[in-house]
NUKOLPA-536352 format. One record per atom (N, C-alpha, C): z, y, x; residue in one letter; residue number from 1. Coordinates in pm, whole numbers, plus 50000, padded with zeros to 5 digits. Atoms other than C-alpha are relative to their C-alpha. Layout:
<<Z,Y,X>,'A',NUM>
...
END
This chain:
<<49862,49977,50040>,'X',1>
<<27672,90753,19931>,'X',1>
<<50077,49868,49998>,'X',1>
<<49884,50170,50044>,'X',2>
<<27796,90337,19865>,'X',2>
<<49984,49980,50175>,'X',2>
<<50009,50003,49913>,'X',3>
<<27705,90318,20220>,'X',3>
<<50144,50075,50118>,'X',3>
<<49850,49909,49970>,'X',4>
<<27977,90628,20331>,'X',4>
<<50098,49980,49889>,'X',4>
<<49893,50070,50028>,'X',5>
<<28232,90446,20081>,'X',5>
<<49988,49912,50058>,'X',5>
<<49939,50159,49904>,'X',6>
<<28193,90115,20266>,'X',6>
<<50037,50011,50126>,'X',6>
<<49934,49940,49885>,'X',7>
<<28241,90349,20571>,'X',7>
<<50145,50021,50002>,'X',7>
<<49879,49953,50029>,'X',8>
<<28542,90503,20414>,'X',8>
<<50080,49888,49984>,'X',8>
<<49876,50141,50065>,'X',9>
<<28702,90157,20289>,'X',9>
<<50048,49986,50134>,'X',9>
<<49959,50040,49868>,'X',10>
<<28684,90071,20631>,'X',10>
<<50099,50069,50110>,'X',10>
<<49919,49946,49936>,'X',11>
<<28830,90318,20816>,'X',11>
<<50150,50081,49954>,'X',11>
<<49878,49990,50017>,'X',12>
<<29098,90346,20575>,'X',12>
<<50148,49927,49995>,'X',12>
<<49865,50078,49927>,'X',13>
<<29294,90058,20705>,'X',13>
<<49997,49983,50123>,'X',13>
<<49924,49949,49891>,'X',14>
<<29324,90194,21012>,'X',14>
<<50040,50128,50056>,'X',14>
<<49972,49850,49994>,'X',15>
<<29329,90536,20956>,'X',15>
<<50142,50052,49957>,'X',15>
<<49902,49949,50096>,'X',16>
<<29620,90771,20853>,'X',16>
<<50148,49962,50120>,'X',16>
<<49886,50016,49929>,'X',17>
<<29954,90643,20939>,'X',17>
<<49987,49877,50078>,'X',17>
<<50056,50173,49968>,'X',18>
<<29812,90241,21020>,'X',18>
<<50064,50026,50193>,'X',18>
<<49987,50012,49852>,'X',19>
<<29797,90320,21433>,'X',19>
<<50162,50084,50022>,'X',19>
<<49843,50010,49941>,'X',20>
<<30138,90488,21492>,'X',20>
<<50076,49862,49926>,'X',20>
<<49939,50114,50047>,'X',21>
<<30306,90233,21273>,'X',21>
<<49997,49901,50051>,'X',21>
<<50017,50093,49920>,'X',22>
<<30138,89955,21460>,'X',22>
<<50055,50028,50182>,'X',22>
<<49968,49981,49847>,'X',23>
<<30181,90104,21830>,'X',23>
<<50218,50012,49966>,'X',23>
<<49874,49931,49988>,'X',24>
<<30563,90197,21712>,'X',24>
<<50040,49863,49950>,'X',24>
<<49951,50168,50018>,'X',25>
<<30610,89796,21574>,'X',25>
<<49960,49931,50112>,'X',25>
<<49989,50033,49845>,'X',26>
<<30483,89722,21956>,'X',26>
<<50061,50070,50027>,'X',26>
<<49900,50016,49937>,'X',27>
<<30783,89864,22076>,'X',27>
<<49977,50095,50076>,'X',27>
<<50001,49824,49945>,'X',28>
<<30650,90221,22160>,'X',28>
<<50049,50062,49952>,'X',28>
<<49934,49933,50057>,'X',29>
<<30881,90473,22099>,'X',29>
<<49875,50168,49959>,'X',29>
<<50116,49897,50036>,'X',30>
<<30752,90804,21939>,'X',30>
<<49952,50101,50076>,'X',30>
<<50125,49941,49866>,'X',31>
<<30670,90991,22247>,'X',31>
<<49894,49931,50056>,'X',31>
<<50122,50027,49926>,'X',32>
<<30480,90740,22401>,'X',32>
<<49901,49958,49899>,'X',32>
<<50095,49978,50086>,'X',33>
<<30309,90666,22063>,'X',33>
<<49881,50132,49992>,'X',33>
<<50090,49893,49996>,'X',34>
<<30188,91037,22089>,'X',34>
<<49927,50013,50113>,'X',34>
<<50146,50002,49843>,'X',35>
<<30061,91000,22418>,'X',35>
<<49897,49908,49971>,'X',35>
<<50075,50076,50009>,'X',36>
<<29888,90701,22328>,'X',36>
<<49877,50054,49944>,'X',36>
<<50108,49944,50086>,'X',37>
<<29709,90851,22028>,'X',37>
<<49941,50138,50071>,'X',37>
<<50051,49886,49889>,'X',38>
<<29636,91166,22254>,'X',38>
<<49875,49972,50057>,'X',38>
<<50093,50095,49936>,'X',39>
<<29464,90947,22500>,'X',39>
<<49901,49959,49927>,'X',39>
<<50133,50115,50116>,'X',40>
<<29258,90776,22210>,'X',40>
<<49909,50145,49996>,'X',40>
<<50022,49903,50054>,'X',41>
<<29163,91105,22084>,'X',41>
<<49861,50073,50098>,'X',41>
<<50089,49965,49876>,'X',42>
<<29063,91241,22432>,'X',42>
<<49891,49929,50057>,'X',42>
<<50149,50098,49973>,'X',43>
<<28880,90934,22522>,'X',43>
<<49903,50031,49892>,'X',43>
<<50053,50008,50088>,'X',44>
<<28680,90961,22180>,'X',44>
<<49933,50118,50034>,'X',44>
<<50071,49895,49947>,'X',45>
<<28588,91334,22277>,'X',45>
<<49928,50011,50144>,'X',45>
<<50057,50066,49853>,'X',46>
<<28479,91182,22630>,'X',46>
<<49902,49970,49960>,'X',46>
<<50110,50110,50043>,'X',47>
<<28259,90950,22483>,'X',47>
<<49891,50059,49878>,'X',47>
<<50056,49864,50070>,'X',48>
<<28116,91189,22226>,'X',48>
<<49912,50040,50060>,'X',48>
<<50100,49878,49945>,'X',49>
<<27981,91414,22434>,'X',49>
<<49905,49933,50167>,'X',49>
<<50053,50075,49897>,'X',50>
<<27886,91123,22718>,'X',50>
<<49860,49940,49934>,'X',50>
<<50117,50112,50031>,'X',51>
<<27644,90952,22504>,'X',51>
<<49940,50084,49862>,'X',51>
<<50025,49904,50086>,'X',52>
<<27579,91248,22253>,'X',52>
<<49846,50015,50008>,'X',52>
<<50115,49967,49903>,'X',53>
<<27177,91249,22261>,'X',53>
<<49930,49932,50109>,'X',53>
<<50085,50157,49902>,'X',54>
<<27125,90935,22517>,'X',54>
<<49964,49886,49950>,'X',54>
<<50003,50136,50081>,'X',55>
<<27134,90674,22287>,'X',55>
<<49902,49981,49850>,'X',55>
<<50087,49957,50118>,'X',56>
<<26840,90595,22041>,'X',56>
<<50099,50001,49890>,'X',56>
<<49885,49965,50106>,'X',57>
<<27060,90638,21701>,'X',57>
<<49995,49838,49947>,'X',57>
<<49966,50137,50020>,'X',58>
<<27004,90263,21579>,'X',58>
<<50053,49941,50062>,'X',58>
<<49959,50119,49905>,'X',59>
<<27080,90096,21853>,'X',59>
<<50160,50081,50032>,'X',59>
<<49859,49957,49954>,'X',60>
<<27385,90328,21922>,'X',60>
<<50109,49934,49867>,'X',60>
<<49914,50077,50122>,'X',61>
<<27499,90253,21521>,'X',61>
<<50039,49868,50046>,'X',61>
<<49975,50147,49989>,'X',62>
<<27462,89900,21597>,'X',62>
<<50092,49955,50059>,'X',62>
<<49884,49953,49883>,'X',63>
<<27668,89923,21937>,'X',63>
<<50102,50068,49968>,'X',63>
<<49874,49980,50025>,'X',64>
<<27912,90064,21820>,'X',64>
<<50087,49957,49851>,'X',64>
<<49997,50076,50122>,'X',65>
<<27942,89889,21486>,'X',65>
<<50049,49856,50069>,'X',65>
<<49930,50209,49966>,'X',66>
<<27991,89524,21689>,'X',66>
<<50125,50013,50081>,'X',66>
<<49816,49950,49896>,'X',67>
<<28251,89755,21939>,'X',67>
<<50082,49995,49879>,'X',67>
<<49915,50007,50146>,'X',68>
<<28420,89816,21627>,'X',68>
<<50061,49887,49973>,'X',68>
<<49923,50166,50069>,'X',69>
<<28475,89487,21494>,'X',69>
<<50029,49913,50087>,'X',69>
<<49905,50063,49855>,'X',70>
<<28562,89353,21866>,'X',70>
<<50138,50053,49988>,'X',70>
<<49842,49947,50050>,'X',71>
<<28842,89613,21866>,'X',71>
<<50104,49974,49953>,'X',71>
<<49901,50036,50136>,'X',72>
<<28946,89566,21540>,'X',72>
<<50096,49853,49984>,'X',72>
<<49989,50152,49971>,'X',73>
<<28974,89171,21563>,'X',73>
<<50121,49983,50107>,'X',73>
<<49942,49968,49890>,'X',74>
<<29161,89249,21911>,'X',74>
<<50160,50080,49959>,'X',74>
<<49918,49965,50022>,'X',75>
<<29403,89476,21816>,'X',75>
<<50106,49963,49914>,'X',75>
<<49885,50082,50125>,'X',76>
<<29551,89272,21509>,'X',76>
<<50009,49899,50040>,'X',76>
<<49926,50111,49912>,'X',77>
<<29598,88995,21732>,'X',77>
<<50087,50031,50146>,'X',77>
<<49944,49985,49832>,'X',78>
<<29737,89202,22039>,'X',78>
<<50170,50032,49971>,'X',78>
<<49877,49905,50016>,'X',79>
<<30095,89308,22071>,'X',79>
<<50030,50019,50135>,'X',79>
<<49930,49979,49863>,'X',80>
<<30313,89459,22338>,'X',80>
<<49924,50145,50062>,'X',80>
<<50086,49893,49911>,'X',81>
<<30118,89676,22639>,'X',81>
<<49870,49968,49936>,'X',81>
<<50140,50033,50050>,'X',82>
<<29831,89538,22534>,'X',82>
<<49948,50057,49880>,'X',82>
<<50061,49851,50114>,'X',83>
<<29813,89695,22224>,'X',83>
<<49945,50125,50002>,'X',83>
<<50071,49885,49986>,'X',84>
<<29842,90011,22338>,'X',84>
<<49906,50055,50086>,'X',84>
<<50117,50012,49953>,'X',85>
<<29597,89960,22583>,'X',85>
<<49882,50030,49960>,'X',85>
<<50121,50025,50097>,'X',86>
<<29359,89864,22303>,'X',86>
<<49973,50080,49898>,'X',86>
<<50018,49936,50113>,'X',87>
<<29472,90118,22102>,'X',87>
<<49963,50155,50095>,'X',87>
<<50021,49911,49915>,'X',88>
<<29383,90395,22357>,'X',88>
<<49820,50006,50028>,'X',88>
<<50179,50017,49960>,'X',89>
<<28994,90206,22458>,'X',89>
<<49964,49994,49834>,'X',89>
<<50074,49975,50132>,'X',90>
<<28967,90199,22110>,'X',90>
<<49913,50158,49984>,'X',90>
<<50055,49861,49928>,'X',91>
<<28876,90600,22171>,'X',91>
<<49875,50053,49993>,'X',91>
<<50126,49929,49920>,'X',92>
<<28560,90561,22336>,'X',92>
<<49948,49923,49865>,'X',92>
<<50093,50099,50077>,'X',93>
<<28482,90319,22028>,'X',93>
<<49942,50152,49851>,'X',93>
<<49964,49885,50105>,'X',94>
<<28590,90622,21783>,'X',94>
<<49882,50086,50087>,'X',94>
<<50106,49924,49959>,'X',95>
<<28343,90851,22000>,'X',95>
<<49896,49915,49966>,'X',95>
<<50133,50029,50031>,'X',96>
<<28035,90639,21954>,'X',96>
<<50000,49989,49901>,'X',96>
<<50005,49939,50168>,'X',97>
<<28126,90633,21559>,'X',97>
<<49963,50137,49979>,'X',97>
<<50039,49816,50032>,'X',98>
<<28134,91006,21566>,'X',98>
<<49856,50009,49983>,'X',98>
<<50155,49957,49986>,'X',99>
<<27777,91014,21723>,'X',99>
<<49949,49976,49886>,'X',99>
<<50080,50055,50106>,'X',100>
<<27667,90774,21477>,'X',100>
<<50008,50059,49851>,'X',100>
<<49974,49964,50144>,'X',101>
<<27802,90917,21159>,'X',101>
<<49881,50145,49986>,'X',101>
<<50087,49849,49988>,'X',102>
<<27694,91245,21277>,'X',102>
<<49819,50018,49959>,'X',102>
<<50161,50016,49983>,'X',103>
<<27314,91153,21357>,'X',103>
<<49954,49925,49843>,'X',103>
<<50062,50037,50179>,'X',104>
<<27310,90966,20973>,'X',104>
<<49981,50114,49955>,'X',104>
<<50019,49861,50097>,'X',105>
<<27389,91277,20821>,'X',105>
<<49921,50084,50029>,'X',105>
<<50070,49903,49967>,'X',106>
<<27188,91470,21022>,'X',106>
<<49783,49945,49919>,'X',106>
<<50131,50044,50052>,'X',107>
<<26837,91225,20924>,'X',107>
<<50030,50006,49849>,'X',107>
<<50002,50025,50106>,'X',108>
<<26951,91157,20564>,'X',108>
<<50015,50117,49874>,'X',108>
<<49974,49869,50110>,'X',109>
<<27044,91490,20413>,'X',109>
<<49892,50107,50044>,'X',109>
<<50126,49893,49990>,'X',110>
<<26766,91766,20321>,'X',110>
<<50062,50172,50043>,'X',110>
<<49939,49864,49914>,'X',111>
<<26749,92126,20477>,'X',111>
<<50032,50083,49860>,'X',111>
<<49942,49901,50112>,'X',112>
<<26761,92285,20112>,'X',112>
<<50068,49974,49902>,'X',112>
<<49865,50055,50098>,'X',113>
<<27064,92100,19945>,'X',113>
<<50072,49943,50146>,'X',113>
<<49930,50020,49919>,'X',114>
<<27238,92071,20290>,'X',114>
<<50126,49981,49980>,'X',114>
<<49869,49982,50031>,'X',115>
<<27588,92132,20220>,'X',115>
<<50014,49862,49872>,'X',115>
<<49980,50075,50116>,'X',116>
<<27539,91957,19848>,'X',116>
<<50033,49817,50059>,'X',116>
<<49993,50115,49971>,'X',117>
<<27436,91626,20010>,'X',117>
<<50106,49951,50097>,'X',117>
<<49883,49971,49907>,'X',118>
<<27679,91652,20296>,'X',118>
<<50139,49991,49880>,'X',118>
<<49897,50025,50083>,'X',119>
<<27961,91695,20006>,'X',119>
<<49971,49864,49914>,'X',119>
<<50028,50089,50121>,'X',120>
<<27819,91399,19774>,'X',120>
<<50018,49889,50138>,'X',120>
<<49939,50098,49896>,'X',121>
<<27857,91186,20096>,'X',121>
<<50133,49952,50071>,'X',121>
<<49805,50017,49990>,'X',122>
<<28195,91262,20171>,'X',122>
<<50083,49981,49958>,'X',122>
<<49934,50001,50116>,'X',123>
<<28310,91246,19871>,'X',123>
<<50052,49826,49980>,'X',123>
<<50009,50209,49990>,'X',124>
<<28215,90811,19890>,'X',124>
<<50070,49965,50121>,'X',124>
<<49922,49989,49894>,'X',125>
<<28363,90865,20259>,'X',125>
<<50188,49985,49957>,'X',125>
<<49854,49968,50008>,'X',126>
<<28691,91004,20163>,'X',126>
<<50070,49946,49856>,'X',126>
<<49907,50077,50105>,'X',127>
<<28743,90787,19790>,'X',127>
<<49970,49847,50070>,'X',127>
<<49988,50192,49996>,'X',128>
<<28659,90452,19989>,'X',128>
<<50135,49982,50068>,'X',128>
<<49920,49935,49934>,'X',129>
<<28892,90637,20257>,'X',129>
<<50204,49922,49913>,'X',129>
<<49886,49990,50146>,'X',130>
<<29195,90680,19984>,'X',130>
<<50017,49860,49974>,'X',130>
<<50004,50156,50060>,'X',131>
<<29136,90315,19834>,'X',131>
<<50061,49911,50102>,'X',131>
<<49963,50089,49874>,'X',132>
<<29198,90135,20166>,'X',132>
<<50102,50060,50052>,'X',132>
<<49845,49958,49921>,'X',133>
<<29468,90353,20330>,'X',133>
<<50116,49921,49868>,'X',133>
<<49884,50056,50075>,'X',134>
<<29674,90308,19989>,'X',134>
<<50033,49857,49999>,'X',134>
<<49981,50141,50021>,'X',135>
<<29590,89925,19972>,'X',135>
<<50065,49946,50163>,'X',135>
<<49973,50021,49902>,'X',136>
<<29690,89920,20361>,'X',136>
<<50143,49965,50032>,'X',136>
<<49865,50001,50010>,'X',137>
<<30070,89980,20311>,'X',137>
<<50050,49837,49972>,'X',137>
<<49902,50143,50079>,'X',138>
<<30106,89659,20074>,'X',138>
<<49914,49929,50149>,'X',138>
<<50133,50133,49917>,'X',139>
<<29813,89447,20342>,'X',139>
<<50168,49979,50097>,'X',139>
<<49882,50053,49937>,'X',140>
<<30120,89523,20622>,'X',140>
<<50094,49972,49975>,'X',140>
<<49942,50086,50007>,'X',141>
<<30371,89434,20466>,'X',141>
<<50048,49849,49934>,'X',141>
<<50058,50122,50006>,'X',142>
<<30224,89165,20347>,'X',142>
<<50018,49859,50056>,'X',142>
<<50046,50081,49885>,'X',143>
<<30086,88975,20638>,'X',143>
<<49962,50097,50160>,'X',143>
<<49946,49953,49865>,'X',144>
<<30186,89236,20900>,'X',144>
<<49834,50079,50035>,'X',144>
<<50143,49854,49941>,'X',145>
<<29844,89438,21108>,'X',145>
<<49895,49919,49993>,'X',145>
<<50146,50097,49978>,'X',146>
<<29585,89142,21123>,'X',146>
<<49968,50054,49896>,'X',146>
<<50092,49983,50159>,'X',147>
<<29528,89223,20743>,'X',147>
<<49923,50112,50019>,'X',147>
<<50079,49853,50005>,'X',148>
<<29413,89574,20769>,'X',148>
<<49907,49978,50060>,'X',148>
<<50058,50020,49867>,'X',149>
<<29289,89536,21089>,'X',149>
<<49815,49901,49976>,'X',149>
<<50079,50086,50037>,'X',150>
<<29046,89235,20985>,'X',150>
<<49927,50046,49863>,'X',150>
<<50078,49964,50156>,'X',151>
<<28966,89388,20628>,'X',151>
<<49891,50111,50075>,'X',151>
<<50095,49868,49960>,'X',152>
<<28832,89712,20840>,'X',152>
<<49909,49906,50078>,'X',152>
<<50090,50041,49948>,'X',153>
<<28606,89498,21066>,'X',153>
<<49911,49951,49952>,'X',153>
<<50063,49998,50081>,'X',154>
<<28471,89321,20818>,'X',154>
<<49935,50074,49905>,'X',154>
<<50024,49931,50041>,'X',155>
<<28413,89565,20596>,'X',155>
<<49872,50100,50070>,'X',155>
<<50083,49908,49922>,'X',156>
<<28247,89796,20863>,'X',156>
<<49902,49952,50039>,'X',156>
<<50097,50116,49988>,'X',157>
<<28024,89523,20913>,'X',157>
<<49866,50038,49917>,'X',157>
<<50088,49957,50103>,'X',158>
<<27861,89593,20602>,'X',158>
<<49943,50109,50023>,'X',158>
<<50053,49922,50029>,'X',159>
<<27821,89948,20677>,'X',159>
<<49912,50060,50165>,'X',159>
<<50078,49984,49813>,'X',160>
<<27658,89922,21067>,'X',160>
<<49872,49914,49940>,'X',160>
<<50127,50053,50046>,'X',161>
<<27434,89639,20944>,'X',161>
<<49899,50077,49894>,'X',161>
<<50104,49906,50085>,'X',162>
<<27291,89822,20639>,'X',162>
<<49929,50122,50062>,'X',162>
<<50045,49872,49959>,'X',163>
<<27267,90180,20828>,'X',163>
<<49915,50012,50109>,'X',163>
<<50103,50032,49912>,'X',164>
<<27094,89977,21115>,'X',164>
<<49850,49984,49914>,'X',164>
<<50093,50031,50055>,'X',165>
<<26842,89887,20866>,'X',165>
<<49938,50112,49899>,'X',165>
<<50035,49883,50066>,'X',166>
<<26791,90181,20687>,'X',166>
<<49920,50105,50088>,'X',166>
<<50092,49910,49863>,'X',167>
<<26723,90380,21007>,'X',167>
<<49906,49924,50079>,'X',167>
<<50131,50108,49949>,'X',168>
<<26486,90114,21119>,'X',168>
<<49871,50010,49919>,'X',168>
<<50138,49973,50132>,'X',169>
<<26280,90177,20763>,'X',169>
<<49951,50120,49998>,'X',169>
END
């Protein structure tokens, strides 16, 4: 469960409203913002179901845990086309998370408190979630998208390294 909150912290400064806001302060208007995020979306369901089952599950966490924090790093220093470029290949990064989240829950929770454990995990998911989107608002206007951006990479850091090592034990 501290494991899916250090997930949740993380992906709550870039989750939510974070990526239109950023693609729409690069100087995308709100149609092509929605295409963008479209694209992300679609790539992510690409990549999903490309590597769904090919990839031993550590080594995929891992891999896509260091994509992650490339991304992340990337995108709060990009502006312009380039952004939304990055915010589009980001996508396939969001599909190999999926796998990975997926395949934790699937080893870590038992067949006869299924649901229970599944809710007691989400629960650390969706209050680390909460904590970081709200603290995200003040981060940009702050010190603008690096903050978020850099808090989630770091952060997610913590929770690829540990979950590599857990599924290794």
């Amino acid at each position: 469960m501290i494991l899916f909150f250090v997930m949740g912290l993380a992906f709550g400064f870039r989750s939510g409203f974070v990526f239109p806001l950023f693609l729409s302060a690069n100087g995308f208007d709100a149609e092509i913002v929605g295409v963008l995020i479209g694209l992300q979306v679609l790539l992510a369901g690409l990549f999903s179901y490309l590597f769904a089952k090919k990839v031993e599950m550590g080594k995929l966490v891992l891999v896509s845990g260091v994509l992650y924090t490339i991304m992340l790093v990337l995108l709060g220093f990009s502006s312009s086309v380039f952004a939304g470029f990055l915010a589009v290949v980001y996508g396939a990064v969001e599909g190999l998370l999926s796998i990975s989240q997926e395949g934790i829950l699937s080893r870590i929770v038992s067949e006869g408190s299924y649901g229970t454990d599944i809710g007691l995990l989400m629960m650390g998911l969706h209050s680390g979630n909460t904590l970081s989107l709200a603290l995200s608002g003040f981060l940009i206007s702050m010190w603008g998208f690096v903050a978020p951006f850099l808090m989630s990479a770091l952060i997610f850091a913590l929770f690829y390294v540990g979950s590599y090592f857990i599924l290794k034990a």
